[in-house]
Phi, psi and omega in degrees: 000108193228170204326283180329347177278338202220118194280070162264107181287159134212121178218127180250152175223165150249136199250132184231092191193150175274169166314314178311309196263024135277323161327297182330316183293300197279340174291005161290044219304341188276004185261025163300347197252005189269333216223315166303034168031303217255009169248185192222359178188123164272135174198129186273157162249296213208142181217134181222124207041255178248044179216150192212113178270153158189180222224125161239146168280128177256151194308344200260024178095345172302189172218161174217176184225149178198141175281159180204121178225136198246137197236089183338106159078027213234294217170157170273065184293062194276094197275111170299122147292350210153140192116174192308328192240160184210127193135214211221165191192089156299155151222094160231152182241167202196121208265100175249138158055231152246076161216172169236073179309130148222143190248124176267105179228110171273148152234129213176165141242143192260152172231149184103208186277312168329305173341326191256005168213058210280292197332288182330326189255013182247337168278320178284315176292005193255291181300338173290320202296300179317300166311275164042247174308325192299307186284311152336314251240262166341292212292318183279359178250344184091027190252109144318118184221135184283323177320308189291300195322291261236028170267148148338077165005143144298122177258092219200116185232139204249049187299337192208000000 
């Protein structure tokens, strides 16, 4: 496992928004695919407080699996356990007034068939994270966008 294997993001915004009502948004962990490109179906296993285990399907047909602990009007932590990436996806915020940084930070290594095509797959978590932010971005400020209708339902099954 060498270098060229491992996948570091930061992509940052400003939000003219509180801290709150974008908490409010990204702590919906099941409307990730409302906001997440690449994710297309959630199934939760398992949740105890704030910590959420689950198995997500990604648009290229994989699955990863990721712990997740949501750290109330603070942050996200999403450690990939399994699956093409293995490693962590921060989302955090930070509150001036009524405005809101939020920062996206991947760290990860590919595993698998990805493994052979890291720029790619280092462009794409790059453009997704931006994308994203933008729709967070849109939703916490209240800019009507034809973009938020016409996104992809949450498939999201809470079986447990």
């Amino acid at each position: 496992m060498g270098f060229k294997n491992m996948i570091k993001i930061e992509t940052k915004m400003q939000i003219v928004a509180s801290q709150e009502k974008v908490w409010n948004i990204i702590s919906k962990i099941d409307d990730d695919p409302r906001y997440w490109k690449g994710i297309t179906y959630i199934r939760n296993i398992s949740k105890n407080r704030n910590v959420i285990t689950r198995e997500v399907s990604l648009a290229n047909g994989s699955k990863c699996n990721q712990r997740i602990t949501l750290f109330p009007r603070e942050g996200i932590h999403i450690r990939y356990t399994g699956g093409p990436m293995v490693g962590i996806k921060d989302i955090l915020l930070t509150g001036i007034g009524n405005v809101t940084i939020i920062e996206v930070q991947i760290d990860c290594r590919l595993s698998g068939v990805v493994r052979l095509i890291p720029k790619s797959v280092l462009e794409e978590l790059q453009t997704e994270s931006e994308f994203a932010l933008q729709l967070i971005k849109e939703e916490a400020e209240g800019i009507p966008r034809d973009i938020l209708v016409n996104r992809q339902e949450t498939l999201v099954d809470r079986s447990n």
